[in-house]
TIFITI-980454 format. One line per 4 residues: number of its first residue (from 1); their letters; for each residue z, x, y of C-alpha. Coordinates in Angstrom, 2 decimals. Each point is the difference from the previous one (the first is absolute). Example, Ala and Ser with C-alpha at 12.3 -4.5 7.8 and 13.67 -1.06 7.14 Angstrom:
REM TIFITI-980454
1> as> 7.80/12.30/-4.50; -0.66/1.37/3.44
END
This chain:
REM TIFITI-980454
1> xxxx> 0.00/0.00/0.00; -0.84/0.89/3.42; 2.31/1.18/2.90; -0.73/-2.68/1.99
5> xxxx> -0.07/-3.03/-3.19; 3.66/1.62/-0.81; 1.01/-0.85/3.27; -1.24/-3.27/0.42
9> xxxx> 2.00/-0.99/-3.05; 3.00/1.88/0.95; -0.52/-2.75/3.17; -1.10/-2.85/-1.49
13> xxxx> 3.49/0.16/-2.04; 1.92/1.06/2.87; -1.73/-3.35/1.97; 0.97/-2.42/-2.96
17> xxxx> 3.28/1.44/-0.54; 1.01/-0.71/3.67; -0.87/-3.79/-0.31; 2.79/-1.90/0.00
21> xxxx> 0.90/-1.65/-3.06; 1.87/-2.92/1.44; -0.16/-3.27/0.37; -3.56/-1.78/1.38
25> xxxx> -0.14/-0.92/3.47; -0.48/-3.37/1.28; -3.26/-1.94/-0.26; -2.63/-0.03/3.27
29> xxxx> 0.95/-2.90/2.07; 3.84/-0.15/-1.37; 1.62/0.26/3.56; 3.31/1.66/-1.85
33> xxxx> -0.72/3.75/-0.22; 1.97/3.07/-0.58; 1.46/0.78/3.09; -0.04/-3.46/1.60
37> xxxx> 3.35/-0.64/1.46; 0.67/-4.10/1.20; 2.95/-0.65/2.22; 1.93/-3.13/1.18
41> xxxx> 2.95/-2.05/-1.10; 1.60/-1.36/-2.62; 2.58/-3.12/0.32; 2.75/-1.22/-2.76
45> xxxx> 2.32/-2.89/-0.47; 2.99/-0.28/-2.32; 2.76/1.28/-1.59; 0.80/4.08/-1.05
49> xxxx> 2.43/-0.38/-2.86; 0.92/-3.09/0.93; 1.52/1.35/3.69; -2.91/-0.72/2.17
53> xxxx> -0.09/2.50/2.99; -3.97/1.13/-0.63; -2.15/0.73/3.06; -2.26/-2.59/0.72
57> xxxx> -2.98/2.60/0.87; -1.42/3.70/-1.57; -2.72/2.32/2.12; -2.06/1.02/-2.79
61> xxxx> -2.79/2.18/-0.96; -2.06/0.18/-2.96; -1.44/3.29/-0.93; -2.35/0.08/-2.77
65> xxxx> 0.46/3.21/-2.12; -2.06/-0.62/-3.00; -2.81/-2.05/-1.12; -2.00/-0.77/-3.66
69> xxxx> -2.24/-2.93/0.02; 1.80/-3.05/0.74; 3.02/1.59/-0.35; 2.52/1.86/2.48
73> xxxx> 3.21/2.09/1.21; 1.51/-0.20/3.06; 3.63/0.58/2.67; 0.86/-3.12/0.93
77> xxxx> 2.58/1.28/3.26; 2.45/-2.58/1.21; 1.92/0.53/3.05; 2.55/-1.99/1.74
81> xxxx> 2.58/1.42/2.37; 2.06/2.41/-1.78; -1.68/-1.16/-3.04; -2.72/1.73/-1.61
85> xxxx> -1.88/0.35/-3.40; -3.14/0.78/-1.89; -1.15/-1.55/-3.06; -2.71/0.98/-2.22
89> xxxx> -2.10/-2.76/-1.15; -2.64/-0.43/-2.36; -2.63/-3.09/-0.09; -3.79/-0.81/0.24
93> xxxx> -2.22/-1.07/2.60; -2.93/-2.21/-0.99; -2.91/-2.12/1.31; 1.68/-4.15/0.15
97> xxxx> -3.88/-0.57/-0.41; -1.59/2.50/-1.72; -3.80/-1.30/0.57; 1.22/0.53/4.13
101> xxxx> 0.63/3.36/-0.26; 1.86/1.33/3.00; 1.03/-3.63/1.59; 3.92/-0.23/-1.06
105> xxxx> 2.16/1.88/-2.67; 3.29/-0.57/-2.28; 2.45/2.36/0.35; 2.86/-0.41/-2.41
109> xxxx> 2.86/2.79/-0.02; 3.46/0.95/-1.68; 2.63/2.20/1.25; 0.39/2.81/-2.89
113> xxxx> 2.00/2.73/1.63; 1.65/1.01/3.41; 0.82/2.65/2.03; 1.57/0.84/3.47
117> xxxx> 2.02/-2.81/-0.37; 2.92/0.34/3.15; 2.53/-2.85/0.62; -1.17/-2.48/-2.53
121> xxxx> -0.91/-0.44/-3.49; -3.63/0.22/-1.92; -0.81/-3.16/-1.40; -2.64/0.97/-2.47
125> xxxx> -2.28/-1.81/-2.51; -0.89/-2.44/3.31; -3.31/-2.20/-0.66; -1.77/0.18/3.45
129> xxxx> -3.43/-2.58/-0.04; -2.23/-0.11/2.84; -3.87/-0.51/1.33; -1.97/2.04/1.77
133> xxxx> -2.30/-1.04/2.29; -1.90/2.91/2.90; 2.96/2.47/0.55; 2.57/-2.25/-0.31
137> xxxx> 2.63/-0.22/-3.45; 1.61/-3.33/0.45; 2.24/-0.74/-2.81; 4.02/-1.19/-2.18
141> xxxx> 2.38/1.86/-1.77; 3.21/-1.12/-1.86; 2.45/1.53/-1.85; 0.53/-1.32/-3.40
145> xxxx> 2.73/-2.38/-1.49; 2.62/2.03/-0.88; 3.75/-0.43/-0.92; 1.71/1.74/3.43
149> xxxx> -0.96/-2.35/2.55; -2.75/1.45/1.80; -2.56/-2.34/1.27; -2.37/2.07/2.09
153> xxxx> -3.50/-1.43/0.79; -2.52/0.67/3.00; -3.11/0.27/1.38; -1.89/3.28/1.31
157> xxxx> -3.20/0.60/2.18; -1.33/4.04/0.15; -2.92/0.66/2.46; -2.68/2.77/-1.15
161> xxxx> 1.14/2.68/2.53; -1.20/3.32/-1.55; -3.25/0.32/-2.60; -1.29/3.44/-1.26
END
């Protein structure tokens, strides 16, 4: 073999080593990307642990981290007052009408994880359902039943505010 064909192999294997192995990004069109971040608020209602005493509002922000398909990760960051967490979520984001492709989306998240968390307490394995419509994610969350009292439920809006 040639100089110059040993190179271009030594290259060519350099070149597919450095691909990333990861996860696949989002679709054309999907308006959730890596790298998006979507801000706004978050409201609740009900009881924590039976004791009531919950803020009524969150500042939020959504950063995407990771995407595969339909599928994707992100830092949900929750901040009220003194109060502040992160979560990290997991859900999917897909056409309501697939034949309409880029008109409105489902977005459909749990809580799996959290971090950060300063003067409060994580509540994770929260269902969060919402539509989204332009760059706006308009959706519900609630807590589940549980045995300790807590009856948390709200709703959330998140403006587009940063797309890569």
């Amino acid at each position: 073999m040639t100089h110059t064909l040993k190179l271009l192999a030594v290259v060519l294997v350099g070149c597919v080593t450095a691909l990333p192995a990861g996860a696949a990004p989002a679709r054309d069109g999907y308006p959730v990307v890596v790298g998006s971040v979507w801000k706004g608020k978050l409201t609740q209602t009900g009881e924590y642990k039976g004791q009531g005493g919950v803020p009524p509002e969150f500042e939020c922000e959504l950063r995407i981290l990771r995407r595969d398909g339909e599928k994707f990760e992100a830092e949900l960051i929750e901040r009220a007052g003194e109060r502040k967490l992160t979560y990290l979520v997991r859900g999917t984001v897909k056409p309501v009408d697939k034949s309409k492709s880029g008109q409105e989306y489902r977005v459909e998240f749990v809580s799996v994880g959290s971090k950060d968390v300063a003067n409060t307490e994580a509540l994770i394995k929260t269902p969060y359902t919402a539509t989204l419509v332009g760059q706006k994610i308009k959706g519900t969350w609630k807590f589940p039943a549980n045995d300790d009292g807590t009856t948390l439920e709200g709703a959330f809006e998140f403006e587009l505010a940063k797309k890569e």
